[in-house]
mmJSON file of the N, C-alpha and C atoms, coordinates in Angstrom:
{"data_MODEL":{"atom_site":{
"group_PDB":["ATOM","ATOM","ATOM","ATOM","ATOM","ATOM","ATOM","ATOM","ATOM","ATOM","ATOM","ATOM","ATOM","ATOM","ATOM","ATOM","ATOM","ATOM","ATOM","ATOM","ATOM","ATOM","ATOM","ATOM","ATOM","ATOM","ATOM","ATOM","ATOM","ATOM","ATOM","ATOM","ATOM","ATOM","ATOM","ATOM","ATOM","ATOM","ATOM","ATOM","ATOM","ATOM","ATOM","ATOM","ATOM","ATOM","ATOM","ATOM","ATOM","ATOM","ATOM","ATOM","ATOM","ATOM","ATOM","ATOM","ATOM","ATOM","ATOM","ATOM","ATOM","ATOM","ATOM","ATOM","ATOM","ATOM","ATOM","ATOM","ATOM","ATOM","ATOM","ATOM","ATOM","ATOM","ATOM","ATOM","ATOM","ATOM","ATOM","ATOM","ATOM","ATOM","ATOM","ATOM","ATOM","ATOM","ATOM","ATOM","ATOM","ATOM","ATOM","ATOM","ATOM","ATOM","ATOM","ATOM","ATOM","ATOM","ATOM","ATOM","ATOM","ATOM","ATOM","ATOM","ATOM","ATOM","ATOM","ATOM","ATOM","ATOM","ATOM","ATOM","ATOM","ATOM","ATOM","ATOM","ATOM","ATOM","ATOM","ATOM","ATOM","ATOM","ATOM","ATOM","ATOM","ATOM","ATOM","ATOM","ATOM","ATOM","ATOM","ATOM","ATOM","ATOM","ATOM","ATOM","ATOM","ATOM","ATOM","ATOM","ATOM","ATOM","ATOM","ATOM","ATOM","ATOM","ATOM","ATOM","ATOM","ATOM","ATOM","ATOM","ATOM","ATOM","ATOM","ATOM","ATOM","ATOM","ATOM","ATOM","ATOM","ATOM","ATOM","ATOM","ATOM","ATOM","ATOM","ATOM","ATOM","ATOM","ATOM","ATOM","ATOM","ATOM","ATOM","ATOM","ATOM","ATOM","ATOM","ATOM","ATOM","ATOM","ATOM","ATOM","ATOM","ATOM","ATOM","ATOM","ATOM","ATOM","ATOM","ATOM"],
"id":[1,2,3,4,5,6,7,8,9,10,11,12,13,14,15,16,17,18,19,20,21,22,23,24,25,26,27,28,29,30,31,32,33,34,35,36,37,38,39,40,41,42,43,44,45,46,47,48,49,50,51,52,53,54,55,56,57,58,59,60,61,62,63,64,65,66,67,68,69,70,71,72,73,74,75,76,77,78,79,80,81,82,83,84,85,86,87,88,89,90,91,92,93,94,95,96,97,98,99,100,101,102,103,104,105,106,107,108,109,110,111,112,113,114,115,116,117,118,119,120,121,122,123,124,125,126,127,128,129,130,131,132,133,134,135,136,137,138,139,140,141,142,143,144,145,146,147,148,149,150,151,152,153,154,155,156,157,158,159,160,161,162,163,164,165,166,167,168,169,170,171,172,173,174,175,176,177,178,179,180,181,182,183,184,185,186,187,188,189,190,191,192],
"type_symbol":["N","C","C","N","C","C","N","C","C","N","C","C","N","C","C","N","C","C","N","C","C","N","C","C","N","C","C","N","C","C","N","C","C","N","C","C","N","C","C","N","C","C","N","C","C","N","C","C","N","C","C","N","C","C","N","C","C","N","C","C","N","C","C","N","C","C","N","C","C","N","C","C","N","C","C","N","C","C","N","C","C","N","C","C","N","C","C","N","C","C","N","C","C","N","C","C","N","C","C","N","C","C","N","C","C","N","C","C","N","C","C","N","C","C","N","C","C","N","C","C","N","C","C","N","C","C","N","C","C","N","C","C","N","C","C","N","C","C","N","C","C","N","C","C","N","C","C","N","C","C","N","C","C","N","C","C","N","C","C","N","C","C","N","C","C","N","C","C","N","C","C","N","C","C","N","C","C","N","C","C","N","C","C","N","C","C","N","C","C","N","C","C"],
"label_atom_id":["N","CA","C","N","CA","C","N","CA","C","N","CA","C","N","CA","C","N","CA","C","N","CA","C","N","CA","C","N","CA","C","N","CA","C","N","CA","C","N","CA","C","N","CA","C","N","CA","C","N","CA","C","N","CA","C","N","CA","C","N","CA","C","N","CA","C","N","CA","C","N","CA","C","N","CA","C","N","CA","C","N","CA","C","N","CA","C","N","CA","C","N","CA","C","N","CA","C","N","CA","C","N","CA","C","N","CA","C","N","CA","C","N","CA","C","N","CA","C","N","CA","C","N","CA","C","N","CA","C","N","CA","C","N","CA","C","N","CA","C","N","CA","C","N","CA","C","N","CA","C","N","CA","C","N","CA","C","N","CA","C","N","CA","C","N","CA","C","N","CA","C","N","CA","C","N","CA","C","N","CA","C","N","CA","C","N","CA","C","N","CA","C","N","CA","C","N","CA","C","N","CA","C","N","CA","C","N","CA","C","N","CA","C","N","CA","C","N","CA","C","N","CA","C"],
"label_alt_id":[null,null,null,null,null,null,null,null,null,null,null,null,null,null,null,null,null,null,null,null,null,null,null,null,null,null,null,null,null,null,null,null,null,null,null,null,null,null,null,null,null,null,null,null,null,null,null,null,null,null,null,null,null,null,null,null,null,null,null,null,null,null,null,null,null,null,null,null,null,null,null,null,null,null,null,null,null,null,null,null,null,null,null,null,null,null,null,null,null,null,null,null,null,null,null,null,null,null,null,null,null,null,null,null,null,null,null,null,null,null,null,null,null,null,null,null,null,null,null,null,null,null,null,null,null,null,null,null,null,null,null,null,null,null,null,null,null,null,null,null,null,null,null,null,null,null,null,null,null,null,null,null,null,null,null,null,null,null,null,null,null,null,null,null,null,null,null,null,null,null,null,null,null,null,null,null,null,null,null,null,null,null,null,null,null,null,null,null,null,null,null,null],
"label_comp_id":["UNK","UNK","UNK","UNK","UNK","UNK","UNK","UNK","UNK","UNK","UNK","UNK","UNK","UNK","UNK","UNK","UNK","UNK","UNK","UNK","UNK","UNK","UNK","UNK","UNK","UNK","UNK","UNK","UNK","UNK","UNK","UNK","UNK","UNK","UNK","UNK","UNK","UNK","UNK","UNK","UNK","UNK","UNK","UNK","UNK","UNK","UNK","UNK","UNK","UNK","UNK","UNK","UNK","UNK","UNK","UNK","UNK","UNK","UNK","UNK","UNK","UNK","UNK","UNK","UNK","UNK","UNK","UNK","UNK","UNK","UNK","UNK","UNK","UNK","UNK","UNK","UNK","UNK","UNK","UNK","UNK","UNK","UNK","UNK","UNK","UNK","UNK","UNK","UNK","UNK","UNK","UNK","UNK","UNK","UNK","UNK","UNK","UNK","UNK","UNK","UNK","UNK","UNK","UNK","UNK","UNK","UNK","UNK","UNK","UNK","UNK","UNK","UNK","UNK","UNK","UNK","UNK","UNK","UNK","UNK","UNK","UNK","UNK","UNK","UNK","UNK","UNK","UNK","UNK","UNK","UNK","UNK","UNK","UNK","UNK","UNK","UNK","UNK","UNK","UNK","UNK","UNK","UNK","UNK","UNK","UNK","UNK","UNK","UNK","UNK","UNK","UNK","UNK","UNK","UNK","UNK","UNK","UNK","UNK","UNK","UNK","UNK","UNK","UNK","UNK","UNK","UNK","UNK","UNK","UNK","UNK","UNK","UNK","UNK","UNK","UNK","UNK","UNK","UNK","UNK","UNK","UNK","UNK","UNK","UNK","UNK","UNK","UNK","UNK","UNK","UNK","UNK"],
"label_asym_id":["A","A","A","A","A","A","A","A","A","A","A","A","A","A","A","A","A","A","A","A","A","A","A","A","A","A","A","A","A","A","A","A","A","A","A","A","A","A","A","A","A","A","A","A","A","A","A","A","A","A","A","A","A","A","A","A","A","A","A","A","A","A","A","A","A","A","A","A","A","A","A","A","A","A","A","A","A","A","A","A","A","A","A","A","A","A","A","A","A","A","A","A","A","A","A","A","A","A","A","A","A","A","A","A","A","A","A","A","A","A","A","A","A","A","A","A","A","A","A","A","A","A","A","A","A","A","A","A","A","A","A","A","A","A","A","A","A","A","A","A","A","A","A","A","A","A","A","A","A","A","A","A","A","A","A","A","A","A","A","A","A","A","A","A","A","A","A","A","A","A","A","A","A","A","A","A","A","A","A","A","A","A","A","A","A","A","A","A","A","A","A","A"],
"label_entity_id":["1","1","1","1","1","1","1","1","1","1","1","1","1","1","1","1","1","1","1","1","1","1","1","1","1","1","1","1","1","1","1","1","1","1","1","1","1","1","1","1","1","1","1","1","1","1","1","1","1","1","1","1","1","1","1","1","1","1","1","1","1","1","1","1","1","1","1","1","1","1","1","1","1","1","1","1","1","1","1","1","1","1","1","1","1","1","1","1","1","1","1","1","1","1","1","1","1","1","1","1","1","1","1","1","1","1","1","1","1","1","1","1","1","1","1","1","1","1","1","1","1","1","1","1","1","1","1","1","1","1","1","1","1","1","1","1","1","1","1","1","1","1","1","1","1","1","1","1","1","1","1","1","1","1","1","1","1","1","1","1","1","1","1","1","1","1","1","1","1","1","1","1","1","1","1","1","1","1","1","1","1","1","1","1","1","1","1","1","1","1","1","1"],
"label_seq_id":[1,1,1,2,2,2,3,3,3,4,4,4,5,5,5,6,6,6,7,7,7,8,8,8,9,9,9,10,10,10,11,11,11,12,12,12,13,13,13,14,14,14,15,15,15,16,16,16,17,17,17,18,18,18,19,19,19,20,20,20,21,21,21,22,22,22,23,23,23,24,24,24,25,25,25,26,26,26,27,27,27,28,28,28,29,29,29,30,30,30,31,31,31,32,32,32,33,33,33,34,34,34,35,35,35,36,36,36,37,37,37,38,38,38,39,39,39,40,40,40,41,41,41,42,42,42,43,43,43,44,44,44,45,45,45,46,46,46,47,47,47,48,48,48,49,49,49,50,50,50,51,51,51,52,52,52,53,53,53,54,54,54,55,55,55,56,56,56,57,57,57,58,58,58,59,59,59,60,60,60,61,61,61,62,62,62,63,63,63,64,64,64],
"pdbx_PDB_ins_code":[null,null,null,null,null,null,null,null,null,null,null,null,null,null,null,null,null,null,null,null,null,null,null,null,null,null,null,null,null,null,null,null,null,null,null,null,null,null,null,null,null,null,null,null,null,null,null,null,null,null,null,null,null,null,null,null,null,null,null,null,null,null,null,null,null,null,null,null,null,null,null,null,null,null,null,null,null,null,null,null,null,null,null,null,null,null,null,null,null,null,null,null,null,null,null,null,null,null,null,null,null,null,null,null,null,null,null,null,null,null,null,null,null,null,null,null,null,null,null,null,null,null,null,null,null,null,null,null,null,null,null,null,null,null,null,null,null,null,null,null,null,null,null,null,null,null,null,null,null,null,null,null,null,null,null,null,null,null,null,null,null,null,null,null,null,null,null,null,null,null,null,null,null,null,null,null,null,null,null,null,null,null,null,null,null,null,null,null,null,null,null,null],
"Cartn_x":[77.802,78.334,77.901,77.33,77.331,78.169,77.555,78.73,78.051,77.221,76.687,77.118,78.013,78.726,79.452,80.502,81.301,81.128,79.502,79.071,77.85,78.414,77.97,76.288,75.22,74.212,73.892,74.378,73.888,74.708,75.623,76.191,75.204,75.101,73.584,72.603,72.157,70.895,70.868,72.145,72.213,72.482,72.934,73.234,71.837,70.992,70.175,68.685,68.241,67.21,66.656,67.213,66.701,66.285,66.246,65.656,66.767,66.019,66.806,66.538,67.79,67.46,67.094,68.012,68.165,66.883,66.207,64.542,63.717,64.17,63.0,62.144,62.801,61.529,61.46,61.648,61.337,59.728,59.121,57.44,57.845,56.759,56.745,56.035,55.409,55.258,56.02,57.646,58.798,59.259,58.836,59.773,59.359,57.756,57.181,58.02,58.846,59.162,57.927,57.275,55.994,54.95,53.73,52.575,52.521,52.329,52.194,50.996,51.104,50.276,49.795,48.932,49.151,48.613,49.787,50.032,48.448,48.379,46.952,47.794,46.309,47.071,48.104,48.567,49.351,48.866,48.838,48.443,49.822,49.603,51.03,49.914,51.08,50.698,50.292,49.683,48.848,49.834,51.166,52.284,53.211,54.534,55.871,56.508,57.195,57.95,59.721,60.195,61.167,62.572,61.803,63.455,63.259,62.183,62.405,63.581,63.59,64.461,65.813,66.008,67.13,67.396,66.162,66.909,66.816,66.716,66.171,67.69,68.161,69.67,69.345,70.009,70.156,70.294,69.397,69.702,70.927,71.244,72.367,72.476,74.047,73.899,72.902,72.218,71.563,72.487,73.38,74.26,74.446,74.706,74.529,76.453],
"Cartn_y":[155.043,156.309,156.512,158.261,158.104,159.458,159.853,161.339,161.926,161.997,163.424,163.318,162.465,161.847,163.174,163.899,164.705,165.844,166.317,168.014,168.187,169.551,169.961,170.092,169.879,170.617,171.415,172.642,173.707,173.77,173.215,172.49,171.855,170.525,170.107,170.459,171.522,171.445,172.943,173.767,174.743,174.091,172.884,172.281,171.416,171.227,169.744,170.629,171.474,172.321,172.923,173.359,174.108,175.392,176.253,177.087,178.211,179.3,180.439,181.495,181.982,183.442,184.642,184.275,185.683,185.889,184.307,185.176,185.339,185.585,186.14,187.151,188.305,189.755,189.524,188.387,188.59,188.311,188.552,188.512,187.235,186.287,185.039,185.368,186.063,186.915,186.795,187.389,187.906,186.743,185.599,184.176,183.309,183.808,182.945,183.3,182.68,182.587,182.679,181.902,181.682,181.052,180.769,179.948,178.429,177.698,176.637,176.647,176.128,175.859,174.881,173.944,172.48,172.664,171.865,172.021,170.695,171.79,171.327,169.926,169.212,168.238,167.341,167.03,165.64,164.665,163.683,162.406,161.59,161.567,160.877,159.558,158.489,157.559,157.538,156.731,156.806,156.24,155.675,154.953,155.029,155.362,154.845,153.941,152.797,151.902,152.126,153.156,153.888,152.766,151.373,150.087,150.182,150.252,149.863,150.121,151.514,152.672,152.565,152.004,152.113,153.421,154.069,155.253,155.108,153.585,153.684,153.007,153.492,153.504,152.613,151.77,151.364,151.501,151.455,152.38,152.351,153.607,154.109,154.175,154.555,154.8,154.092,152.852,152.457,151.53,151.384,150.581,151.544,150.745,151.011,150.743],
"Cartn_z":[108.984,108.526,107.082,106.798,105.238,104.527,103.839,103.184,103.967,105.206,105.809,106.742,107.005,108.939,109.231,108.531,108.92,109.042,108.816,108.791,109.935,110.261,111.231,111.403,112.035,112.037,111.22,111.705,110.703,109.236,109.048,107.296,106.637,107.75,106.795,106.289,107.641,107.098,105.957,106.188,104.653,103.352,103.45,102.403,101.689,102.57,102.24,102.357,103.386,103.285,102.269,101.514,100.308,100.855,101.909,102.121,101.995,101.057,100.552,101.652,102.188,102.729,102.044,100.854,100.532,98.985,99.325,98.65,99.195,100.581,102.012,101.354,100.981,100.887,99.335,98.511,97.204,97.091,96.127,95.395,94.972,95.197,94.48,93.036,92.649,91.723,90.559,91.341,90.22,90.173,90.784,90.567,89.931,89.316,88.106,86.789,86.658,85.375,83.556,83.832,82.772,83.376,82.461,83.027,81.741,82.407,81.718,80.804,79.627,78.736,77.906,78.268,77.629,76.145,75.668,74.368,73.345,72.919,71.879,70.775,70.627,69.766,69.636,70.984,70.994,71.928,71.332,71.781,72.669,73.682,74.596,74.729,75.128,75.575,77.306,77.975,79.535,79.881,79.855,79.948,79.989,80.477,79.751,80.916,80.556,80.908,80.363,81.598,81.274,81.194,81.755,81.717,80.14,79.587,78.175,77.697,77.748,76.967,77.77,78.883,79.485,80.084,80.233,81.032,83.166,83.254,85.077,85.125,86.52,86.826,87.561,88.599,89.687,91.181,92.317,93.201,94.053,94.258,94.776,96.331,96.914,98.061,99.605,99.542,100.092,101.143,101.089,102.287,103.942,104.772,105.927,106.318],
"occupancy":[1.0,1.0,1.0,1.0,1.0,1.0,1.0,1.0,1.0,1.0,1.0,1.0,1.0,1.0,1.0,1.0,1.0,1.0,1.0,1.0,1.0,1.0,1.0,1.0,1.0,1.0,1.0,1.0,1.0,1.0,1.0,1.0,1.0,1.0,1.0,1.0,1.0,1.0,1.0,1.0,1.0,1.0,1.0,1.0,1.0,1.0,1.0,1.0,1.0,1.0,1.0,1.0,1.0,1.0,1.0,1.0,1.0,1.0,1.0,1.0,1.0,1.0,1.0,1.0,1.0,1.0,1.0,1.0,1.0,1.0,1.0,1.0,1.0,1.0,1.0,1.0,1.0,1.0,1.0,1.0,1.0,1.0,1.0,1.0,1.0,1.0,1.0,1.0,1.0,1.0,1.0,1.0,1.0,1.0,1.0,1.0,1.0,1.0,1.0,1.0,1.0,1.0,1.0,1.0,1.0,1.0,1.0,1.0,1.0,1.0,1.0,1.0,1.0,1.0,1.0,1.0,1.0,1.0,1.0,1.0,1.0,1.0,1.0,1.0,1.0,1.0,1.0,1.0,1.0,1.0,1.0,1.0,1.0,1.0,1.0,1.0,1.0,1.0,1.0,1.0,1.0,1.0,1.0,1.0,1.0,1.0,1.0,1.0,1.0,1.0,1.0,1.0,1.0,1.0,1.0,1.0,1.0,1.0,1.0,1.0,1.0,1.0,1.0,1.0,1.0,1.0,1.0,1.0,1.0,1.0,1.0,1.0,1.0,1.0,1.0,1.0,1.0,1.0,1.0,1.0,1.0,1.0,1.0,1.0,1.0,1.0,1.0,1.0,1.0,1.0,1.0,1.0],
"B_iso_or_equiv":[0.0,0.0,0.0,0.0,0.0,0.0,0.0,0.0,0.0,0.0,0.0,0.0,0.0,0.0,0.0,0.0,0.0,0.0,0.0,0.0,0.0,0.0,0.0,0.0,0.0,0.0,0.0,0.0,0.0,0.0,0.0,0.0,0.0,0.0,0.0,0.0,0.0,0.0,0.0,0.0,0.0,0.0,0.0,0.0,0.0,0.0,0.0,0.0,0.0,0.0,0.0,0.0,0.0,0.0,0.0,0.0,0.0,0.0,0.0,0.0,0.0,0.0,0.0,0.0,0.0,0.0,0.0,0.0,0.0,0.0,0.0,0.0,0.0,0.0,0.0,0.0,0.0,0.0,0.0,0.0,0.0,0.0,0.0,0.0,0.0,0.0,0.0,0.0,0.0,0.0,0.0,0.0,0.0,0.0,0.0,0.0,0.0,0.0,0.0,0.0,0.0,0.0,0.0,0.0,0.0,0.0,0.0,0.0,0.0,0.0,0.0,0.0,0.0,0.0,0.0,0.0,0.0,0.0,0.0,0.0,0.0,0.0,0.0,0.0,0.0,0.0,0.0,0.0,0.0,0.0,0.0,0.0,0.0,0.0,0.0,0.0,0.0,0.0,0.0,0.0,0.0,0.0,0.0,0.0,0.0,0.0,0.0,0.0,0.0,0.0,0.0,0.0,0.0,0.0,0.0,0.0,0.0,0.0,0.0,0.0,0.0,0.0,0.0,0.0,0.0,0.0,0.0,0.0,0.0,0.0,0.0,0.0,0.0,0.0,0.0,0.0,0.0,0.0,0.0,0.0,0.0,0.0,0.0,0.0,0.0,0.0,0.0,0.0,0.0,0.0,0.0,0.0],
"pdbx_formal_charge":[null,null,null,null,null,null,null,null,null,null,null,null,null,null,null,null,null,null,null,null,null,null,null,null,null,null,null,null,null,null,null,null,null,null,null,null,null,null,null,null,null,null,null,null,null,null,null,null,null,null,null,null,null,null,null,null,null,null,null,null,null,null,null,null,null,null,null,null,null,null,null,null,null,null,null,null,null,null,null,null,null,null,null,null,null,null,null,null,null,null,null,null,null,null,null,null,null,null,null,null,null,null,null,null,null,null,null,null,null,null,null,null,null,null,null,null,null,null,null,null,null,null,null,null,null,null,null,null,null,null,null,null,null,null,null,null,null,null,null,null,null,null,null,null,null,null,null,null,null,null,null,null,null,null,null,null,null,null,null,null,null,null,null,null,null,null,null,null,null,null,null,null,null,null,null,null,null,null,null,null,null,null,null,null,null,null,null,null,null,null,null,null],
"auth_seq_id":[1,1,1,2,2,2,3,3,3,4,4,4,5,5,5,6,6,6,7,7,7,8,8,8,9,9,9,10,10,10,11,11,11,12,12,12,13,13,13,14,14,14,15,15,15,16,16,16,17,17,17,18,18,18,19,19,19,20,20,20,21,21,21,22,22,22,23,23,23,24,24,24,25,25,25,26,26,26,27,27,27,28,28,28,29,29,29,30,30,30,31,31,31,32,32,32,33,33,33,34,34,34,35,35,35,36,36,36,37,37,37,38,38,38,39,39,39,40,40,40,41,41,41,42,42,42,43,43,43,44,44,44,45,45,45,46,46,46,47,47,47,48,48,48,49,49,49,50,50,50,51,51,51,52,52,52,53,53,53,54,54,54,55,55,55,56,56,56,57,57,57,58,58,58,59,59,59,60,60,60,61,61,61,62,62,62,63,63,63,64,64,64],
"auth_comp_id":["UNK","UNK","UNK","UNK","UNK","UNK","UNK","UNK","UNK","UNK","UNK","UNK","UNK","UNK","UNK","UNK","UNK","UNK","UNK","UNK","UNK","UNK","UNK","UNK","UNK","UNK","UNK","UNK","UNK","UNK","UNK","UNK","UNK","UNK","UNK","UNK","UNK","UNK","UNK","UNK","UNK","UNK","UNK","UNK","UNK","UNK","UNK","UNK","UNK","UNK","UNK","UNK","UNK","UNK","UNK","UNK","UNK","UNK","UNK","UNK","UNK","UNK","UNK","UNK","UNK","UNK","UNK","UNK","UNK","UNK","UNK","UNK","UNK","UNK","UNK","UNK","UNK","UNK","UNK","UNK","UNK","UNK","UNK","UNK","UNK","UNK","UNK","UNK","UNK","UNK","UNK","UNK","UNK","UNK","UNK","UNK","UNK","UNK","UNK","UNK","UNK","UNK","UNK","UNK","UNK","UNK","UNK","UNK","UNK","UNK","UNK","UNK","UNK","UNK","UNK","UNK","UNK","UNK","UNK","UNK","UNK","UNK","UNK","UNK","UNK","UNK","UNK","UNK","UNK","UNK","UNK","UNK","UNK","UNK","UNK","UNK","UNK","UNK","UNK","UNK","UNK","UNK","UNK","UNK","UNK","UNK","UNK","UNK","UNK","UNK","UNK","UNK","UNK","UNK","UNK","UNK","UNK","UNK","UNK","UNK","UNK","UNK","UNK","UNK","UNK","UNK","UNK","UNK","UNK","UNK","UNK","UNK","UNK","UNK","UNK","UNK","UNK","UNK","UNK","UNK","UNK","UNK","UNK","UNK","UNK","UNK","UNK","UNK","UNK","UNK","UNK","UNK"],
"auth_asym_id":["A","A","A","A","A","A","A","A","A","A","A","A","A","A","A","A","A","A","A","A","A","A","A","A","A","A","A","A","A","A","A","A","A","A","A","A","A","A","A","A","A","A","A","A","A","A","A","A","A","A","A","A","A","A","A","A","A","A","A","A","A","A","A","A","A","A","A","A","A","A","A","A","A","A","A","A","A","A","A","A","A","A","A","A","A","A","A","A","A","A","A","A","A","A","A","A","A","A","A","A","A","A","A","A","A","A","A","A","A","A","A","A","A","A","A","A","A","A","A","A","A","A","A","A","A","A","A","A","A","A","A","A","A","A","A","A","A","A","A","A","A","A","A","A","A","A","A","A","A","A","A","A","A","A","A","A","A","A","A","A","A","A","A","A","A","A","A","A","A","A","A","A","A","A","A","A","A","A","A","A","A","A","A","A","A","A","A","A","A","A","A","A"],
"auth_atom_id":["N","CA","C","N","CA","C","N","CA","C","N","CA","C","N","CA","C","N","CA","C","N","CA","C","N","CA","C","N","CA","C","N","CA","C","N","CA","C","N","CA","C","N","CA","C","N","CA","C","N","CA","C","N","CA","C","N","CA","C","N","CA","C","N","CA","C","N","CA","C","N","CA","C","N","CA","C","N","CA","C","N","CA","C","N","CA","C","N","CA","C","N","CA","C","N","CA","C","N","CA","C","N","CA","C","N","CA","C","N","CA","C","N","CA","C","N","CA","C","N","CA","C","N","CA","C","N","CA","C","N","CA","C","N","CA","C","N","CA","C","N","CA","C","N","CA","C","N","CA","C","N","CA","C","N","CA","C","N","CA","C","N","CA","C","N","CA","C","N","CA","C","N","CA","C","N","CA","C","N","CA","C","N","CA","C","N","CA","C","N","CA","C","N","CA","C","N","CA","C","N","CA","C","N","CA","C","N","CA","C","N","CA","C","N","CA","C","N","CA","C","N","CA","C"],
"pdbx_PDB_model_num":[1,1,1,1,1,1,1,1,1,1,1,1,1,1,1,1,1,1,1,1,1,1,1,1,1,1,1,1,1,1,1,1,1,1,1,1,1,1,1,1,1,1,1,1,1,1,1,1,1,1,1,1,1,1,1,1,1,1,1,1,1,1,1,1,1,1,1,1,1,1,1,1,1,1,1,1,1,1,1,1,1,1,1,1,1,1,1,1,1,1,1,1,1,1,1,1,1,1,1,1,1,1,1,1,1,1,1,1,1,1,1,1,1,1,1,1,1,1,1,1,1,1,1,1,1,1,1,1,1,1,1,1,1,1,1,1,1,1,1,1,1,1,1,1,1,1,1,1,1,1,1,1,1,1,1,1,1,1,1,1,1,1,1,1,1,1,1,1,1,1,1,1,1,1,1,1,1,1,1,1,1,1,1,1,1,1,1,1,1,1,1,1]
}}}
């Protein structure tokens, strides 16, 4: 059993689908917010090792 044991079919899958009805007849167009623009002049590292910093959690929810 997990937290999805008690919902119906169609609960789930409105809940977990992601699929919007009601941006059926919208323009994907009007749903670009902006265009990306890579920013000139910074040097990132090819790397990050995010345990460093402590930001990687532990995984969750994986029991049966």
């Amino acid at each position: 059993m997990n937290v999805f044991g008690d919902l119906l079919h169609h609960e789930f899958v409105k809940r977990m689908n992601g699929y919007r009805r009601d941006l059926r007849n919208v323009s994907v167009h009007s749903l670009l917010g902006s265009t990306f623009l890579t920013p000139e002049n910074v040097n990132l590292p090819r790397e990050v090792d995010w345990r460093k910093h402590g930001l990687v959690t532990p995984v969750k929810n994986q029991g049966i």
